[in-house]
C-alpha positions as CSV (number, residue, x, y, z in Angstrom):
1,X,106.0,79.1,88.8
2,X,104.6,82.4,89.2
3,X,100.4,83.0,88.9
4,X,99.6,84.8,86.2
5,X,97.1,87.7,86.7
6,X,96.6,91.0,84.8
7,X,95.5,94.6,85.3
8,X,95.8,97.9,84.1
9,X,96.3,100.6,86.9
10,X,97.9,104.2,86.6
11,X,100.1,104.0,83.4
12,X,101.8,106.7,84.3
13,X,104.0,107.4,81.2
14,X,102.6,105.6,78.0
15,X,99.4,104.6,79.5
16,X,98.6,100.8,78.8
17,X,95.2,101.4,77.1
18,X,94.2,99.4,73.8
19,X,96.2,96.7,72.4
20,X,97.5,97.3,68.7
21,X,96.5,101.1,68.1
22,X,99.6,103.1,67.2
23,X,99.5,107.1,67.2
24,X,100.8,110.0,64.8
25,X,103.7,111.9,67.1
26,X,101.6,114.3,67.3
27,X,98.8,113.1,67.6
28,X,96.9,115.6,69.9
29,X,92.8,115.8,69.5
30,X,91.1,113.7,72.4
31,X,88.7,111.0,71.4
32,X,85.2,113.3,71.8
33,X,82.5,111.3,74.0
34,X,80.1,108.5,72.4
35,X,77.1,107.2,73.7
36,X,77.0,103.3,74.2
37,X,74.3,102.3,71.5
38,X,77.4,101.4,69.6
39,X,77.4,98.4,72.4
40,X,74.9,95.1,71.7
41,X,74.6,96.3,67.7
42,X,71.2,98.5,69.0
43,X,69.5,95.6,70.8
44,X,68.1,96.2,74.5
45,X,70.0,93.6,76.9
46,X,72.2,96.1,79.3
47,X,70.7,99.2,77.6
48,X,66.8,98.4,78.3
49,X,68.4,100.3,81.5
50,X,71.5,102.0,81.2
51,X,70.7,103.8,77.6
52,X,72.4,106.8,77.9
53,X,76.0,105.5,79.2
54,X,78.7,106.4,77.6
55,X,81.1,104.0,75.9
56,X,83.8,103.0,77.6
57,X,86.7,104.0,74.5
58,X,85.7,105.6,71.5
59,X,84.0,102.9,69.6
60,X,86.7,102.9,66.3
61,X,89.3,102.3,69.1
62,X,91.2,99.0,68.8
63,X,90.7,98.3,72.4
64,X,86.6,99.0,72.0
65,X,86.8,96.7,68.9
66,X,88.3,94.3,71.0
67,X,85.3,94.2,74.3
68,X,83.0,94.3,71.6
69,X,84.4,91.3,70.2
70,X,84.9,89.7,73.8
71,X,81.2,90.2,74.7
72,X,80.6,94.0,75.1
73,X,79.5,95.3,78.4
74,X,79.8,91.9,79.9
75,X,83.6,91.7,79.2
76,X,84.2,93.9,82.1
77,X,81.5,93.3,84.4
78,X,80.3,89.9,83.7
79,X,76.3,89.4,84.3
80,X,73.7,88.3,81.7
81,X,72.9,91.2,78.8
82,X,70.1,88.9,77.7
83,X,67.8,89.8,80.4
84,X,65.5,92.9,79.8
85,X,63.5,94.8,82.5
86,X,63.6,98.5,83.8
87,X,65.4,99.9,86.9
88,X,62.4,98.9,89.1
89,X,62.1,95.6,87.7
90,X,64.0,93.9,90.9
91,X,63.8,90.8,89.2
92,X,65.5,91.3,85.9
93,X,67.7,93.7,87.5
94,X,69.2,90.7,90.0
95,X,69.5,88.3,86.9
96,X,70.7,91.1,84.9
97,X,73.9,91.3,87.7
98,X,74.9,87.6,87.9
99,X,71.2,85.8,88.9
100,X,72.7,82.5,91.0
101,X,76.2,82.9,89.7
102,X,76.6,85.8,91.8
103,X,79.2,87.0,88.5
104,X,79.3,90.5,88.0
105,X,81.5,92.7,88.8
106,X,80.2,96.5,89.7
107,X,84.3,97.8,89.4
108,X,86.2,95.8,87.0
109,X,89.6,97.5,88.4
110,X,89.2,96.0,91.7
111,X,92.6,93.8,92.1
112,X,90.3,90.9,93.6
113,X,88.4,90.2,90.2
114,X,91.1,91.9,87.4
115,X,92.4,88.6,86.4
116,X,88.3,87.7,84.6
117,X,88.4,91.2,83.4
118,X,91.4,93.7,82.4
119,X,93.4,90.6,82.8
120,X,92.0,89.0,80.0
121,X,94.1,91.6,77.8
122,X,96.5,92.9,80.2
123,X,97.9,89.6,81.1
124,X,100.7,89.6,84.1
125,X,99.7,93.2,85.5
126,X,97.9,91.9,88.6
127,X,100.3,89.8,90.0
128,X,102.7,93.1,89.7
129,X,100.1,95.4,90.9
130,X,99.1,93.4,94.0
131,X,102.6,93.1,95.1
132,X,103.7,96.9,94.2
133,X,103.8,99.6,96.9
134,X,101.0,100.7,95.4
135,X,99.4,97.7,96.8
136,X,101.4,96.9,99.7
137,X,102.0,100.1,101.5
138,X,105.1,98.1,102.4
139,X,108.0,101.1,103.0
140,X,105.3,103.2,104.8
141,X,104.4,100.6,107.0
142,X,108.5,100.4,107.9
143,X,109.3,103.9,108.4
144,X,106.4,104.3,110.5
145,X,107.1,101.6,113.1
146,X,110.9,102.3,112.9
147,X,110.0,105.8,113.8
148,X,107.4,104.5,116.8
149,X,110.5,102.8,118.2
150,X,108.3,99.5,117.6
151,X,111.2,96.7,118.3
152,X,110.7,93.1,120.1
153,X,108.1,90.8,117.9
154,X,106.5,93.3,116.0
155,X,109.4,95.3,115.2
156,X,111.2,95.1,111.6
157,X,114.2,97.4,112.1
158,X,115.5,98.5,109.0
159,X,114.1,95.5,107.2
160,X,110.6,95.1,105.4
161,X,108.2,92.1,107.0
162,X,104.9,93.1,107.1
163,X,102.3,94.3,104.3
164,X,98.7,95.2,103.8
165,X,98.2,91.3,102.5
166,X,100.1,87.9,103.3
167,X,101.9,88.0,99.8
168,X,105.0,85.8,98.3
169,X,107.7,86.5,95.2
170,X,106.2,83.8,93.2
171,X,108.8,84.2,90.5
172,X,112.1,85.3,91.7
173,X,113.9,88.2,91.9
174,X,114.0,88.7,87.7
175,X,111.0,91.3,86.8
176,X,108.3,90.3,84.5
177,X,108.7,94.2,82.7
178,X,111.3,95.9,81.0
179,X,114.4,95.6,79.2
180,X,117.3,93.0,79.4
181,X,119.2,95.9,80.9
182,X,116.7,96.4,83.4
183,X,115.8,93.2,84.6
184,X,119.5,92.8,85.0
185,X,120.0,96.1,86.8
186,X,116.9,95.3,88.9
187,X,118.6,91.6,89.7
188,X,121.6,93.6,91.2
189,X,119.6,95.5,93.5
190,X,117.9,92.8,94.8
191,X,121.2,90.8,95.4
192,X,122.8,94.1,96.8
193,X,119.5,95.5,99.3
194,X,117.4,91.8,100.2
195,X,116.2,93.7,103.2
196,X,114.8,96.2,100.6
197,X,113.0,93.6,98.6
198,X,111.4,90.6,100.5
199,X,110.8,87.5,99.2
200,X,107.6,87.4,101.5
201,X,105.4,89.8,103.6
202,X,103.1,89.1,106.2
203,X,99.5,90.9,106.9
204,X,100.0,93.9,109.0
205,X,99.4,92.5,112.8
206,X,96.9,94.2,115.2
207,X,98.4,93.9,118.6
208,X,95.7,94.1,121.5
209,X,94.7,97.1,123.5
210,X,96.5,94.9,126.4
211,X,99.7,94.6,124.7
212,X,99.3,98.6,123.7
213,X,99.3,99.1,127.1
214,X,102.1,97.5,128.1
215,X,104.3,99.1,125.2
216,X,102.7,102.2,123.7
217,X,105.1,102.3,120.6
218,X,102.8,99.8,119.2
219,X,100.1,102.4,119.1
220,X,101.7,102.7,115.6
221,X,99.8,99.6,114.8
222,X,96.4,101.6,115.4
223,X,97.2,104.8,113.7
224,X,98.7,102.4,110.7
225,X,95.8,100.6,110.1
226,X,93.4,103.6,110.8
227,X,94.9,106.2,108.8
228,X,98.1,105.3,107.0
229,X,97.0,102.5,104.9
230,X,93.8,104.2,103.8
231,X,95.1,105.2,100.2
232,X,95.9,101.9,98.8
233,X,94.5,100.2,95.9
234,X,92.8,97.0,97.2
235,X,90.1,99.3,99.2
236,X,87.4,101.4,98.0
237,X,88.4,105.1,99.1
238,X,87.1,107.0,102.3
239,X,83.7,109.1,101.1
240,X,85.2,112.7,101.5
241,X,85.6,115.2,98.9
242,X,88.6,114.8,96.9
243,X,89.6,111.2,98.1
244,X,86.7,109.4,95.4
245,X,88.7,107.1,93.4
246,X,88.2,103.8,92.1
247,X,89.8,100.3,92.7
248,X,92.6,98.8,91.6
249,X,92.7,99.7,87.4
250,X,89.8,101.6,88.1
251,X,92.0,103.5,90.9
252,X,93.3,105.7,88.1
253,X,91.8,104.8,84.7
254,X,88.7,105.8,85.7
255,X,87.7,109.6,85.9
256,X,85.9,111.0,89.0
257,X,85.7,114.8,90.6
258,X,86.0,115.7,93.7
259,X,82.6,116.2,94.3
260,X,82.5,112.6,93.2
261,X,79.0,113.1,91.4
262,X,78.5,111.0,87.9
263,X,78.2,113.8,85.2
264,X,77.4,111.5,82.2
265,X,74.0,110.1,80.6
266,X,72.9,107.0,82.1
267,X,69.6,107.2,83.7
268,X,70.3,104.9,86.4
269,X,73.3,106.5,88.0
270,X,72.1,109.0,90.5
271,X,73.7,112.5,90.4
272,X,72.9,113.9,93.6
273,X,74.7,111.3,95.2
274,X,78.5,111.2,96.0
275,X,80.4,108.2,95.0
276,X,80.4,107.5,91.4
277,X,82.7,107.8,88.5
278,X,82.6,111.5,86.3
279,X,81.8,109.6,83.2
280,X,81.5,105.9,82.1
281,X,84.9,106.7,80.2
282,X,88.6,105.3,80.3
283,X,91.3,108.1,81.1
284,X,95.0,107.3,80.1
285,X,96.6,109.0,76.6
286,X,96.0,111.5,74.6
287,X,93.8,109.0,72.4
288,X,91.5,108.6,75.2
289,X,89.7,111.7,76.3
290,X,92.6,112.9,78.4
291,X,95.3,111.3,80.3
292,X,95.3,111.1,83.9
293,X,94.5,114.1,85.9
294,X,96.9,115.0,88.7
295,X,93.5,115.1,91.0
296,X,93.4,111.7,90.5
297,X,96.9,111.2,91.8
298,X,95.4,113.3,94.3
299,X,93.1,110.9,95.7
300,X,95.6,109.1,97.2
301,X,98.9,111.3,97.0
302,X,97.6,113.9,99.6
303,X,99.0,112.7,102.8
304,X,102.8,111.5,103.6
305,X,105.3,113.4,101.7
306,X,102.6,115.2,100.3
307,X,103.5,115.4,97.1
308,X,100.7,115.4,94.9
309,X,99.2,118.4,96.4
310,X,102.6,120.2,96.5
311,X,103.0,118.9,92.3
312,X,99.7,120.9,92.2
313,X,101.3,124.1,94.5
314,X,99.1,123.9,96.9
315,X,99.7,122.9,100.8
316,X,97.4,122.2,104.7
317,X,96.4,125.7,105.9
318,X,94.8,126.1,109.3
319,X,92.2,128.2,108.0
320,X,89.8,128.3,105.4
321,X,90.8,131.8,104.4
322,X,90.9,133.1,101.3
323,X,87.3,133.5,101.7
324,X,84.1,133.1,99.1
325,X,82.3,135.7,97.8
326,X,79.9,135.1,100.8
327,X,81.9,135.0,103.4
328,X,82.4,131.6,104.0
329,X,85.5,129.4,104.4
330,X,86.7,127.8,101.5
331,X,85.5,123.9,101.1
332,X,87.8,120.9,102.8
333,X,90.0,118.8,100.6
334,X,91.3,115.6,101.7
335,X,89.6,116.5,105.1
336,X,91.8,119.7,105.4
337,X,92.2,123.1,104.4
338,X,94.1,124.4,101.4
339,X,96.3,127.9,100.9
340,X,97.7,128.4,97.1
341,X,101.4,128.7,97.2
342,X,103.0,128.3,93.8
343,X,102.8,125.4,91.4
344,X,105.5,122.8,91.0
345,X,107.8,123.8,87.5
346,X,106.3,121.0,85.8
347,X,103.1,121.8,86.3
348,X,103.3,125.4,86.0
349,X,100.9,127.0,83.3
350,X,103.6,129.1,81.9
351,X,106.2,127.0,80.0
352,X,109.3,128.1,78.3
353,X,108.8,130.2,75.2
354,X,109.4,127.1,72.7
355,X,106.8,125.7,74.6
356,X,102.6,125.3,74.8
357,X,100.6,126.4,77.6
358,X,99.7,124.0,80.2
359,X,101.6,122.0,82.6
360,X,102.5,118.1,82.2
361,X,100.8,115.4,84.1
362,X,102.6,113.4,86.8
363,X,102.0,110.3,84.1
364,X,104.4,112.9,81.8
365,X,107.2,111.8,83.9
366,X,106.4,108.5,86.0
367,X,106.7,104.7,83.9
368,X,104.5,102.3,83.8
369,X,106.4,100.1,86.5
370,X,106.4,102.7,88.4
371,X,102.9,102.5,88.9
372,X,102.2,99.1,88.1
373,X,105.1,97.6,89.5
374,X,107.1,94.5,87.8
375,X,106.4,91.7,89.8
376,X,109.0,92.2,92.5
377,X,108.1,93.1,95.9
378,X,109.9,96.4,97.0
379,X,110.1,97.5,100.6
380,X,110.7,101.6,99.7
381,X,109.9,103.7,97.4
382,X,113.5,104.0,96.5
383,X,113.1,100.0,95.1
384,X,110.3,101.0,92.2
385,X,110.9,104.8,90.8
386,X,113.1,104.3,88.4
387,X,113.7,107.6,86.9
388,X,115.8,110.4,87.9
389,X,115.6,114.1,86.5
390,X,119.2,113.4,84.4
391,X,117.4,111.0,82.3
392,X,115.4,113.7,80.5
393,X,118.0,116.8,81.4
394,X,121.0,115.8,81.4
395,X,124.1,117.4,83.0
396,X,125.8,120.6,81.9
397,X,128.9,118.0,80.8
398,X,126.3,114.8,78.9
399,X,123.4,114.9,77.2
400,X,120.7,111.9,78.9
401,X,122.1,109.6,76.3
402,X,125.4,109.6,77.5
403,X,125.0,109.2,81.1
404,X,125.7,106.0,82.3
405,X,122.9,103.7,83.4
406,X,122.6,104.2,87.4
407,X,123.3,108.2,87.2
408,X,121.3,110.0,90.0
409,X,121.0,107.0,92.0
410,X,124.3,105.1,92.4
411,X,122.8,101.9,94.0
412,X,125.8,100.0,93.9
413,X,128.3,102.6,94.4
414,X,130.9,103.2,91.8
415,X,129.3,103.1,87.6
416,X,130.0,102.3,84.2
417,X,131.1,105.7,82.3
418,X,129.6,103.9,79.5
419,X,126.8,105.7,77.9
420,X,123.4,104.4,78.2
421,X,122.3,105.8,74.3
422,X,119.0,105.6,73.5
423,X,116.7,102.8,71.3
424,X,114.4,102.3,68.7
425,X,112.5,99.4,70.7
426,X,109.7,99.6,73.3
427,X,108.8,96.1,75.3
428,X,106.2,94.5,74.8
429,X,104.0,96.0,77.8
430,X,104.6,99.8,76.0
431,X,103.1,98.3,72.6
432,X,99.6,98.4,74.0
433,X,99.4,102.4,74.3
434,X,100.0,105.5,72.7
435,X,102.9,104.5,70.4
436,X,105.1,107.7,69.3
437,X,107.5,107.8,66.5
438,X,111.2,107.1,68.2
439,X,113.1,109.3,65.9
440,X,116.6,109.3,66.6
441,X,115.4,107.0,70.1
442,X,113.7,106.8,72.9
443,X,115.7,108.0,76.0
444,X,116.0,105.6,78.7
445,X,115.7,105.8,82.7
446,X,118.5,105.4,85.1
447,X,117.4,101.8,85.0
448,X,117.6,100.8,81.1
449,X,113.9,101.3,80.3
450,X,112.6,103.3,77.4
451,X,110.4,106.2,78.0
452,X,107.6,105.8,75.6
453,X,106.7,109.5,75.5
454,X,110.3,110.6,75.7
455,X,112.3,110.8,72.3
456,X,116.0,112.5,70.7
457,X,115.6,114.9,67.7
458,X,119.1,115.1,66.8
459,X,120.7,117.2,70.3
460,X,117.0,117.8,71.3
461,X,114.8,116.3,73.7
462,X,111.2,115.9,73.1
463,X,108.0,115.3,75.3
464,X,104.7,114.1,74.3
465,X,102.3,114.3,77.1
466,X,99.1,112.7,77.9
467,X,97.6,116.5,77.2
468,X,97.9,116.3,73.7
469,X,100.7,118.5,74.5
470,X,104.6,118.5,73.0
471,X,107.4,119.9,75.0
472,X,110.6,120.9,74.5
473,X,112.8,119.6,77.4
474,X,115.4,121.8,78.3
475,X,119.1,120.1,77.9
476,X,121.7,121.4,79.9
477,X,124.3,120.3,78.0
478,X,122.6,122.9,75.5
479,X,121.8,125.5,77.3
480,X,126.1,125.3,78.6
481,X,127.3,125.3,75.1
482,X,124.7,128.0,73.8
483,X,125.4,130.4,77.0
484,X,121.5,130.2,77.5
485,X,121.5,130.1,81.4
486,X,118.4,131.7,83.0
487,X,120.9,133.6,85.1
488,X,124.8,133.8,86.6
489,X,123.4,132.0,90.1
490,X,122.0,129.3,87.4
491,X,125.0,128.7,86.0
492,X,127.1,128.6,88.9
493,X,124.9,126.3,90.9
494,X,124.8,123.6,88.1
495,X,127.9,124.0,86.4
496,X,130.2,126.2,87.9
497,X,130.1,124.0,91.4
498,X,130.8,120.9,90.2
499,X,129.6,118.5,93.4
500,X,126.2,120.1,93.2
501,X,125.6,117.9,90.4
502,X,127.4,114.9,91.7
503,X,126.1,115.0,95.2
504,X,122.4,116.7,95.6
505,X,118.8,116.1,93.8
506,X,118.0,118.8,91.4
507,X,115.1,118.9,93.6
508,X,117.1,120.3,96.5
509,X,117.2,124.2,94.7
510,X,114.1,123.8,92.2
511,X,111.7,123.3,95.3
512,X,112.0,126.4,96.3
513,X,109.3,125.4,99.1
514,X,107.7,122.3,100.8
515,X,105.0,121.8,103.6
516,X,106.8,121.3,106.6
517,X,104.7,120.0,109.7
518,X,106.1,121.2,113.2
519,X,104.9,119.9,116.8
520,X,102.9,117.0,115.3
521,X,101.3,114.4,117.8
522,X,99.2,111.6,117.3
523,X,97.0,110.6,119.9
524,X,95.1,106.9,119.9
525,X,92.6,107.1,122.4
526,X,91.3,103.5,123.7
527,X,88.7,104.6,126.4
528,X,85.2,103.9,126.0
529,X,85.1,101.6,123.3
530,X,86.7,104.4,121.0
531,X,87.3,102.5,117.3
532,X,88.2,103.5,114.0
533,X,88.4,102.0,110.7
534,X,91.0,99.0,109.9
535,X,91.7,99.7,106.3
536,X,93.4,96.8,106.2
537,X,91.0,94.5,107.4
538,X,88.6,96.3,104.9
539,X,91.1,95.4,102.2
540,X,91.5,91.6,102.8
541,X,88.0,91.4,103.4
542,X,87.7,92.5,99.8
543,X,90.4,90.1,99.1
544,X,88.8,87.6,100.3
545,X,85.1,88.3,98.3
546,X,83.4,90.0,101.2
547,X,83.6,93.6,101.0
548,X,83.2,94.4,104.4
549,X,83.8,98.2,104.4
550,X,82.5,98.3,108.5
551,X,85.7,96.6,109.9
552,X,87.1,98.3,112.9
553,X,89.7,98.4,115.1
554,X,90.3,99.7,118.8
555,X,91.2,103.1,119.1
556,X,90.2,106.2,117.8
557,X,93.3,108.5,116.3
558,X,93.2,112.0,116.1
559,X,95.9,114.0,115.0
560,X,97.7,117.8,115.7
561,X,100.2,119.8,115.1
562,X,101.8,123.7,116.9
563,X,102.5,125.1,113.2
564,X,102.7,124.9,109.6
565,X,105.4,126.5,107.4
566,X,106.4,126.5,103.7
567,X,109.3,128.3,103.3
568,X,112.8,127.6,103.9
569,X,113.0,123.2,103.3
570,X,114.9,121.5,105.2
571,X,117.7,119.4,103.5
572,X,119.2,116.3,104.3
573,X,120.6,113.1,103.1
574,X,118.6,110.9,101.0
575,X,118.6,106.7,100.4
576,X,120.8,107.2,97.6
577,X,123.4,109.5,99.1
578,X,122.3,112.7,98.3
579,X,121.4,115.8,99.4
């Protein structure tokens, strides 16, 4: 029987944000920003200190209505809101936070506590959080030690063992999210790839500096645990401009700068000192403040493929050129320098002419299992993104709606030519956001899940974004019959040469550049005593009620590289057969 736990991370697609509040379609105007006396009907408790914060949701929200019901600022973090005192009042303040219980619970997010807090709501969510790759870092941890060559005890080949935590399937293969079709679909991939989707991980090993010695390809094990598995979401992030984040829920609900100074009214929240949320505020729709910045993605999304920062069109320089108005380099991100090189389509601020200004958020696109996970444990990234660029575009020969389920990914080889269609019904874990009017449907994914945000309009597609912002998606099935191409090369590549289409990723031609690192090395230097961080020890230690952000491993890793380029990608074959 399978634990239940809950959480609400990234909903990244109809963000899972109050429980019963449905929207207009177009329902656009951000919630404006509310100080918390609507919290403890005006009597001191919490606010004899914090007056000033900022509500958490606008107060009329049906999720506000709902912590207010449950027990107001103590919903989330626990503690006693009868005590009163001021910031220098030690006393009250250590009652205030728990007294002897020790209950209270600075970041709600966190994974380790979400099942006394967002789990009280968003029931089932942490059990699929903690064993998503958002969690697990489970298909980086494989490609990096197949590409170390790491084979014998530690190695995993081509299979998936080994995790940020000791984790099992509790429940089976079957997913706790999303459609009959897709839970059916998902059970067929599990059956088809078991190598791809483990029943059980174990804690990433640490091999010693003796056994490093004797093989150095597990010096992946070192440069793992120092750097790779940083950007997960059991950890607190590393304190350097433009990694500040949150944990768990908090990870991307929660809004912070890159700075990572607290902008908002609460009197006991420094804001001179890095660290700390932007406001006191849920992100997530449109009936929030905002939905999810692609910074936040960001905080996490810099590193590996890079594609967060490329989303954003911008990639590592080795300088810090162009240069400020004094002189001076331009600030690190991410520990690195940055050169502007062109934004991805999506987020492009010039949009077709049917179209508002402003580019989509990476939530626009990606589902909430995506980002949540649903309860299975998948060993690639390939195993959780469920969505493929057909599902919204079509082909220049079917609109989405009649593409077969499995277009663009082709797990299992040969599909159905049966259409997918499209469906008036959302599950029940897309009732608790930003509800739009299906019209004539709701497109689905590749997989048999409804986008939310995605709906039919007769032959057009439209999409609601987290802005506030409606697009028109451009249909190729349209644009064939209407003659509408951008130009001939447009037409030839998509329609006129049929295997494009059946055999490479749209994103092969419209990335018309990606960072490409040549002459990297790694070195992990054990002389000396040399250490660095083990972020997975930090993040069981957390697990595990501790918290023990000082964890360290042997070795210290520094990386380089000969060059950087951006032009010209290369192209290859992908998991799914395509180019």
């Amino acid at each position: 029987m399978k634990k239940t736990f809950a959480v609400v991370l990234a909903l990244l697609g109809v963000a899972l944000l109050t429980t019963a509040a449905l929207a207009a379609p177009n329902a656009a105007a951000p919630a404006t920003q509310h100080a918390a006396p609507a919290l403890q009907e005006g009597q001191e408790g919490c606010l004899s200190c914090h007056q000033g914060i900022e509500n958490i949701r606008d107060p009329e929200s049906a999720m506000m209505k709902q912590i207010m019901a449950q027990g107001e600022c103590t919903t989330c973090h626990a503690g006693d809101p009868s005590v009163t005192g001021t910031p220098d009042d030690a006393e009250a303040v250590a009652a205030a936070h728990g007294g002897d219980t020790g209950e209270f619970y600075p970041d709600p997010g966190s994974p380790w506590v979400a099942d006394k807090t967002c789990g009280k709501c968003h029931t089932d969510y942490n059990y699929a959080l903690i064993r998503s790759l958002m969690n697990t870092e489970a298909g980086k941890i494989q490609g990096n030690l197949w590409a170390w060559g790491v084979q014998g005890k530690y190695g995993e080949g081509r299979t998936v063992k080994y995790g940020n935590y000791t984790l099992d399937d509790e429940d089976g293969a079957t997913p706790i999210f999303g459609t009959d079709a897709y839970k059916q679909y998902m059970e067929a991939m599990v059956a088809a790839f078991p190598d791809q989707f483990p029943a059980h991980l174990d804690k990433l090993p640490v091999p010693t500096v003796d056994e490093i010695v004797q093989d150095p390809s597990l010096a992946a094990f070192t440069y793992q645990v120092n750097q790779c598995q940083r950007c997960h979401v059991g950890t607190p992030p590393r304190s350097k401009r433009g990694d500040w984040r949150g944990m768990g829920c908090s990870a991307c609900h929660m809004p912070y700068s890159n700075e990572g100074y607290y902008e908002g009214g609460d009197p006991t929240i420094p804001t001179d000192q890095p660290g700390h949320p932007l406001v006191h505020e849920i992100q997530g729709t449109r009936e929030a403040r905002n939905g999810i910045p692609v910074e936040t993605c960001n905080s996490c999304h810099n590193r590996g493929k890079r594609i967060g920062v490329s989303y954003e069109g911008i990639m590592e320089f080795p300088y810090g050129t162009p240069f400020d108005e004094q002189g001076g380099k331009q600030p690190k991100l991410h520990t690195k320098q940055y050169l502007y090189i062109a934004d991805d389509l999506h987020h492009s601020q010039e949009s077709r002419p049917e179209n508002p200004e402003g580019g989509m958020l990476c939530q626009d696109c990606h589902t909430s299992i995506e980002m949540h996970g649903d309860g299975n444990i998948p060993g690639t990234t390939l195993g959780q993104v469920e969505i493929e660029c057909a599902d919204c575009h079509g082909t220049p020969d079917a609109y989405p709606w009649e593409l077969p389920l499995g277009y663009g990914e082709e797990a299992f080889g040969q599909i159905s030519s049966e259409g997918r269609g499209v469906t008036n019904q959302l599950p029940a874990n897309l009732l608790n956001g930003t509800v739009y009017d299906p019209e004539d449907g709701y497109l689905l994914t590749a997989r048999g899940n409804p986008f939310g945000n995605v709906v039919r309009r007769g032959d057009q597609v439209i999409l609601h974004s987290a802005t506030g912002r409606d697009y028109f998606v451009p249909v190729l099935k349209d644009i064939k019959q209407k003659g509408t191409w951008e130009s001939p090369d447009a037409e030839v590549a998509m329609d006129k040469v049929g295997t494009h289409m059946d055999n490479m990723e749209c994103y092969a031609c419209h990335s018309n550049w990606a960072p490409q690192c040549y002459g990297c090395h790694v070195t992990a230097d054990y002389s000396d005593g040399k250490s660095g961080t083990d972020w997975v020890a930090v993040g069981n230690s957390f697990a595990a009620g501790q918290g023990d952000m000082s964890l360290k491993t042997p070795g210290k890793i520094s990386e380089g590289r000969a060059y950087l380029r951006w032009e010209n990608p290369i192209l290859g074959v992908n998991g799914e057969g395509r180019v």
